[in-house]
C-alpha positions in Angstrom: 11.8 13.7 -33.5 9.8 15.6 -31.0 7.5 12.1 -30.2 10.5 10.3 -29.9 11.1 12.5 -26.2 7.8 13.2 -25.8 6.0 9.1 -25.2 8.9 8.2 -22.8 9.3 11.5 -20.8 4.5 11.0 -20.4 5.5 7.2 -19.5 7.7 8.0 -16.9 5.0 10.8 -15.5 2.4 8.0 -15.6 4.1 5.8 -13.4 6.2 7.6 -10.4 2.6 8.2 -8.8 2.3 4.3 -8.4 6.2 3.6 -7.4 5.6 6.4 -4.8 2.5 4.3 -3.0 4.7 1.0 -3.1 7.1 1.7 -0.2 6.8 3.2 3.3 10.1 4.0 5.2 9.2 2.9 9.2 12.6 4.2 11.1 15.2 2.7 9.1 13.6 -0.2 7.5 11.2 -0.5 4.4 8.2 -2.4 4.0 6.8 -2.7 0.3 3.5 -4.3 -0.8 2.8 -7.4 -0.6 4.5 -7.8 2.7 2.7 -9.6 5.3 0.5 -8.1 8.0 3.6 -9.8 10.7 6.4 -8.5 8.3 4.8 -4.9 8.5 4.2 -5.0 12.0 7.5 -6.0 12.7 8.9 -3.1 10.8 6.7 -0.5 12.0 4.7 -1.6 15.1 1.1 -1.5 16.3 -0.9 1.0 14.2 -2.4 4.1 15.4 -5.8 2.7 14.3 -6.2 -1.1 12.8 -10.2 -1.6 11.1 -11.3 -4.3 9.9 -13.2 -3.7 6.5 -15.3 -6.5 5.6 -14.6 -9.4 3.2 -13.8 -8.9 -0.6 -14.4 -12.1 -2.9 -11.4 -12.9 -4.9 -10.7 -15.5 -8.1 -7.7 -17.7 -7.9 -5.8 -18.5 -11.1 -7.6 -21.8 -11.5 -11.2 -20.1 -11.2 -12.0 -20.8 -7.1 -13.6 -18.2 -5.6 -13.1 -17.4 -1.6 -13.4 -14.6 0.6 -10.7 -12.6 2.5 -10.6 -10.6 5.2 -9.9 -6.9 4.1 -8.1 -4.5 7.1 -7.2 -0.9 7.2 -4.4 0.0 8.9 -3.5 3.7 10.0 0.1 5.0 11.2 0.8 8.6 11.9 0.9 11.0 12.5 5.0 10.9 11.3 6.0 14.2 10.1 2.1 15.7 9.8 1.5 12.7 7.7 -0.8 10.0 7.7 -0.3 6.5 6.3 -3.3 4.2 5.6 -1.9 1.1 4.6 -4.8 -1.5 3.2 -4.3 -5.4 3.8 -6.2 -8.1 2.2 -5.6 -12.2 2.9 -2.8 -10.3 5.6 -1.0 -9.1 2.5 -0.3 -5.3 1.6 -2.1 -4.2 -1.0 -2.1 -0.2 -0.9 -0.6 2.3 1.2 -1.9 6.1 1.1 -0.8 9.1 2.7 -3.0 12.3 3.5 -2.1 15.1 5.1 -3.3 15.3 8.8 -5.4 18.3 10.4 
Protein backbone atom coordinates (compact mmCIF):
# COMPACT_ATOMS: atom_id res chain seq x y z
CA UNK A 1 0.00 0.00 0.00
CA UNK A 2 2.78 2.21 1.07
CA UNK A 3 4.58 1.81 -2.69
CA UNK A 4 1.55 2.46 -4.23
CA UNK A 5 2.09 6.55 -2.84
CA UNK A 6 5.41 6.26 -2.65
CA UNK A 7 6.68 5.58 -6.89
CA UNK A 8 4.25 8.38 -7.97
CA UNK A 9 4.79 11.06 -5.19
CA UNK A 10 9.43 10.19 -6.31
CA UNK A 11 8.05 10.51 -10.05
CA UNK A 12 6.56 13.71 -9.59
CA UNK A 13 9.91 14.96 -7.51
CA UNK A 14 11.94 13.63 -10.52
CA UNK A 15 10.44 15.79 -12.95
CA UNK A 16 9.36 19.46 -11.59
CA UNK A 17 13.28 20.25 -11.85
CA UNK A 18 12.98 19.80 -15.71
CA UNK A 19 9.37 21.58 -16.19
CA UNK A 20 10.91 24.37 -14.13
CA UNK A 21 13.95 24.99 -16.92
CA UNK A 22 11.35 24.81 -19.80
CA UNK A 23 9.75 28.27 -19.52
CA UNK A 24 11.03 31.76 -18.83
CA UNK A 25 8.31 34.57 -18.17
CA UNK A 26 9.83 37.89 -20.20
CA UNK A 27 7.24 40.79 -18.93
CA UNK A 28 4.03 39.21 -19.72
CA UNK A 29 4.83 36.76 -22.34
CA UNK A 30 6.41 33.18 -22.21
CA UNK A 31 8.94 31.76 -24.24
CA UNK A 32 9.39 27.87 -23.90
CA UNK A 33 12.13 25.66 -25.55
CA UNK A 34 12.30 25.07 -28.72
CA UNK A 35 11.32 28.61 -29.64
CA UNK A 36 13.37 30.22 -32.18
CA UNK A 37 16.25 32.64 -31.54
CA UNK A 38 13.64 35.59 -33.45
CA UNK A 39 10.58 34.23 -31.30
CA UNK A 40 12.79 34.72 -28.11
CA UNK A 41 14.07 37.94 -29.02
CA UNK A 42 10.83 39.17 -29.75
CA UNK A 43 9.53 38.20 -26.37
CA UNK A 44 12.39 39.32 -24.36
CA UNK A 45 14.77 41.57 -26.35
CA UNK A 46 18.48 41.88 -26.91
CA UNK A 47 20.35 39.89 -24.29
CA UNK A 48 22.61 41.32 -21.65
CA UNK A 49 25.44 39.08 -23.20
CA UNK A 50 24.85 36.86 -26.57
CA UNK A 51 28.30 34.20 -27.10
CA UNK A 52 28.64 32.32 -29.63
CA UNK A 53 29.91 28.71 -28.49
CA UNK A 54 31.26 26.80 -31.23
CA UNK A 55 29.59 24.14 -33.44
CA UNK A 56 28.14 20.85 -32.04
CA UNK A 57 27.66 17.91 -34.69
CA UNK A 58 24.22 16.53 -34.68
CA UNK A 59 22.44 13.22 -36.40
CA UNK A 60 19.29 13.72 -38.19
CA UNK A 61 16.60 10.91 -38.04
CA UNK A 62 17.78 9.44 -41.35
CA UNK A 63 21.58 9.18 -40.25
CA UNK A 64 23.09 12.80 -41.83
CA UNK A 65 25.36 14.35 -39.91
CA UNK A 66 25.88 18.47 -39.96
CA UNK A 67 27.07 21.00 -37.71
CA UNK A 68 25.16 23.84 -35.97
CA UNK A 69 25.97 26.79 -34.56
CA UNK A 70 25.66 26.67 -30.62
CA UNK A 71 24.95 30.38 -28.82
CA UNK A 72 24.71 31.36 -25.20
CA UNK A 73 22.47 33.79 -24.38
CA UNK A 74 22.43 35.83 -20.98
CA UNK A 75 19.39 38.03 -19.57
CA UNK A 76 19.42 39.56 -16.21
CA UNK A 77 19.84 40.59 -14.01
CA UNK A 78 15.69 40.39 -13.40
CA UNK A 79 14.99 40.12 -9.76
CA UNK A 80 18.88 39.28 -8.70
CA UNK A 81 18.55 36.55 -11.20
CA UNK A 82 20.35 35.42 -14.08
CA UNK A 83 18.96 33.56 -17.08
CA UNK A 84 21.33 31.72 -19.48
CA UNK A 85 19.32 30.55 -22.18
CA UNK A 86 21.38 28.01 -24.71
CA UNK A 87 20.44 27.99 -28.56
CA UNK A 88 21.53 25.46 -31.04
CA UNK A 89 20.43 25.52 -35.10
CA UNK A 90 18.63 29.06 -33.51
CA UNK A 91 16.38 26.80 -31.42
CA UNK A 92 16.14 26.85 -27.52
CA UNK A 93 17.47 24.19 -26.08
CA UNK A 94 18.17 25.00 -22.25
CA UNK A 95 17.51 27.83 -20.03
CA UNK A 96 19.37 28.19 -16.49
CA UNK A 97 19.12 30.55 -13.90
CA UNK A 98 21.93 31.35 -11.20
CA UNK A 99 21.82 33.67 -8.74
CA UNK A 100 23.85 36.90 -9.45
CA UNK A 101 26.65 38.47 -7.19
Amino acid sequence: MFLRYLLPALCMIWVMPAMAGSTLRCGSKLISLYDTASQVQAKCGDPVSRDFLGYREVVDQYGFVSEVPLEEWVYGPKNGMLYFLRLQANRLIKIESKRSN
